[in-house]
Backbone as a ProteinNet text record, in pm:
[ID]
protein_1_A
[PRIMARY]
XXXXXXXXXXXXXXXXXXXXXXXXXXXXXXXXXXXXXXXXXXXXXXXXXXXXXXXXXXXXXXXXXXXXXXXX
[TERTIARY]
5460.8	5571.5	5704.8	5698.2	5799.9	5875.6	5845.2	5864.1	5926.6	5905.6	6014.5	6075.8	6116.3	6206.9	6333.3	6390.3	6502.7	6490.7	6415.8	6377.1	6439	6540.4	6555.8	6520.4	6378.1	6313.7	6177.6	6201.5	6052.9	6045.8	5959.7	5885	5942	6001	6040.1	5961.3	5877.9	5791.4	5823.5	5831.4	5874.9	5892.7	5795.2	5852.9	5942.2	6008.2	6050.1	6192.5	6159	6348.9	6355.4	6263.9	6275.9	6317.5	6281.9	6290.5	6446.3	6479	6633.6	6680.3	6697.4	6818.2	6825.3	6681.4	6648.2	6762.9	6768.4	6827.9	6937.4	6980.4	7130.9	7234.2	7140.9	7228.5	7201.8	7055.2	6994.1	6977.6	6856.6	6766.6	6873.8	7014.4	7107.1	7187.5	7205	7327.9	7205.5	7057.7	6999.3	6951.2	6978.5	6910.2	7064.8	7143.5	7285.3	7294.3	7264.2	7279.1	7155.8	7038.9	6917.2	6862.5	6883	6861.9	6704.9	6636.9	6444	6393.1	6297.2	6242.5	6201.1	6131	6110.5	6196.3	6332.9	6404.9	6485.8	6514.2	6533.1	6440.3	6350.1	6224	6108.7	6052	5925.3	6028.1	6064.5	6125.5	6080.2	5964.8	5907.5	5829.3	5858.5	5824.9	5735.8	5608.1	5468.8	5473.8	5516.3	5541.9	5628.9	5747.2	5839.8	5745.5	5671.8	5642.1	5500.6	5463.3	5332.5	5408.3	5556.2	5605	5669.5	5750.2	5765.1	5655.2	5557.2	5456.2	5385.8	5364.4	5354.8	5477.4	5600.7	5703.6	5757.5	5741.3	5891	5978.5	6065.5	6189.9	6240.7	6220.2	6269.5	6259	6164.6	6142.2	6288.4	6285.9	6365.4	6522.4	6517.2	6673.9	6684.4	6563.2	6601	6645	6523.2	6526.1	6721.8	6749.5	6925.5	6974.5	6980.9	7018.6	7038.5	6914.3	6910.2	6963.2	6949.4	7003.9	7169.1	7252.4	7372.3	7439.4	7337.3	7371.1	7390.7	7276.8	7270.5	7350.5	7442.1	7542.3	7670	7687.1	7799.9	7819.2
11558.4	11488.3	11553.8	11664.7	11733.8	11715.6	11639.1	11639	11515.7	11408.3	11282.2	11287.3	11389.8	11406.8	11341.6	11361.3	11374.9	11253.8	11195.8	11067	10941	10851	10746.6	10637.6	10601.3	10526.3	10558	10640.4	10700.4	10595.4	10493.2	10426.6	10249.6	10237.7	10101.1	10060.6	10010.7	9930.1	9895.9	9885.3	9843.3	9635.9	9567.6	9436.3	9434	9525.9	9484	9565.9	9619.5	9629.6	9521.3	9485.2	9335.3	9196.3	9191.9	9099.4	9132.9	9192.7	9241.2	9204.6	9276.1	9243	9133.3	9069	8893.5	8816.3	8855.9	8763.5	8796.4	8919.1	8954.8	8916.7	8970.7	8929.9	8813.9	8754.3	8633.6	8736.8	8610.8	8636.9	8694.2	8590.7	8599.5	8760.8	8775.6	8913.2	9014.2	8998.3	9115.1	9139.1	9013.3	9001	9100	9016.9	9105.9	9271.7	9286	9412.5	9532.5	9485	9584.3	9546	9417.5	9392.3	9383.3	9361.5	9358.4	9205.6	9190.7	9048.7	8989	9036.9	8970.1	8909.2	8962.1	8934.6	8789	8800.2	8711.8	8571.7	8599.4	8454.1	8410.4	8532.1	8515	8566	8473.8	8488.2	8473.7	8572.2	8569.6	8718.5	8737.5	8849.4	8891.4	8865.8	8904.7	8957.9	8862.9	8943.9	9050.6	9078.8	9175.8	9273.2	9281.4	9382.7	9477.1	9357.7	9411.3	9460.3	9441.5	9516.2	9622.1	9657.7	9775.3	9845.8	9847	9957.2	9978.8	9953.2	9982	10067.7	10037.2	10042.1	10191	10280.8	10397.7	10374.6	10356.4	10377.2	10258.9	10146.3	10042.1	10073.7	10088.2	10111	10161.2	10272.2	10383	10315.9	10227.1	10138.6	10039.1	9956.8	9876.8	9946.5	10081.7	10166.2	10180.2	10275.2	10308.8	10192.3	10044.6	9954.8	9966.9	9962.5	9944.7	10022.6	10099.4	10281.8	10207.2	10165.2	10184.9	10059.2	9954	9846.4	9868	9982.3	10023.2	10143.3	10202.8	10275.2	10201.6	10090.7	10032	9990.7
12372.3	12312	12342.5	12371.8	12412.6	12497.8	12592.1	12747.4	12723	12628.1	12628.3	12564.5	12530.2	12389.9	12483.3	12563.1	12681.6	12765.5	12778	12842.8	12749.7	12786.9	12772.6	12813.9	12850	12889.2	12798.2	12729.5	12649.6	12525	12537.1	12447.8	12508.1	12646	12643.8	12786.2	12792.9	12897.8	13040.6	13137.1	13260.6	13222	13154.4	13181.8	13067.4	12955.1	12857.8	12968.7	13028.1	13110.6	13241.4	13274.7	13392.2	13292.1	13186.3	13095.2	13061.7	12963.8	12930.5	13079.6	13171.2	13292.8	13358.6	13347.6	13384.1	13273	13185.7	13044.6	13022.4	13096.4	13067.9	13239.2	13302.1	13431.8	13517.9	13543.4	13586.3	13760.9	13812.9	13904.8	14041.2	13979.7	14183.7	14140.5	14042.4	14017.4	14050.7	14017.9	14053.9	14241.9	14244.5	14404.1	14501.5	14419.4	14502.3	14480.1	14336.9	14325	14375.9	14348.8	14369.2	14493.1	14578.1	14714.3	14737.3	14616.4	14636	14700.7	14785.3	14776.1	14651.3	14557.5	14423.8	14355.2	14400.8	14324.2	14389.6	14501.3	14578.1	14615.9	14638	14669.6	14608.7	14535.4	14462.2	14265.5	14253.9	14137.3	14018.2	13991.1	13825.5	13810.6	13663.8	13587.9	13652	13652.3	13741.3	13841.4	13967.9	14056.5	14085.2	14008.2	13980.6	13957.3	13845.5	13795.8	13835.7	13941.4	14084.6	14148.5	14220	14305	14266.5	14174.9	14097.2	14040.6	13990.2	13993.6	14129.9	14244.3	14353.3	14444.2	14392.2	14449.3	14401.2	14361.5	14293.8	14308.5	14429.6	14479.1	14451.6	14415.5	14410.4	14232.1	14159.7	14018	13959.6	14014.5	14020.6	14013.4	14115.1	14129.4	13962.7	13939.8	13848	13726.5	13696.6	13588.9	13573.6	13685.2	13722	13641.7	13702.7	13610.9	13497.8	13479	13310.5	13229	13300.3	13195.2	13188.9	13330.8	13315	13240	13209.5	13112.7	12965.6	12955.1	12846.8	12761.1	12889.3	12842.2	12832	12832.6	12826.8	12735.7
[MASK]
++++++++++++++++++++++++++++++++++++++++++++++++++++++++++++++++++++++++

């Protein structure tokens, strides 16, 4: 438990942050900004969230997102 003490992502899900940025920014602001195919052509939760747990580096980008939506 220690180790997430510092983690702001500690207790919030990968589709519950694809969901939030789907509903706050929509499918075209993420395709421009994070540049993924999911986001661009195969446009739904599911497949988002097969290609981000396969993916890190792309994870990694939406996560960035979210964090910086959420500091605003």
């Amino acid at each position: 438990m220690e180790t997430q003490k510092n983690n702001p992502l500690h207790g919030i899900t990968l589709e519950q942050i694809v969901r939030h940025l789907v509903e706050h920014y929509g499918w075209e602001y993420l395709a421009e900004e994070v540049r993924l195919n999911c986001f661009q052509n195969n446009q739904s939760i599911k497949s988002t969230l097969t290609f981000l747990r396969k993916t890190p580096w792309a994870r990694t980008k939406v996560e960035t997102l979210y964090l910086k939506l959420k500091r605003k």
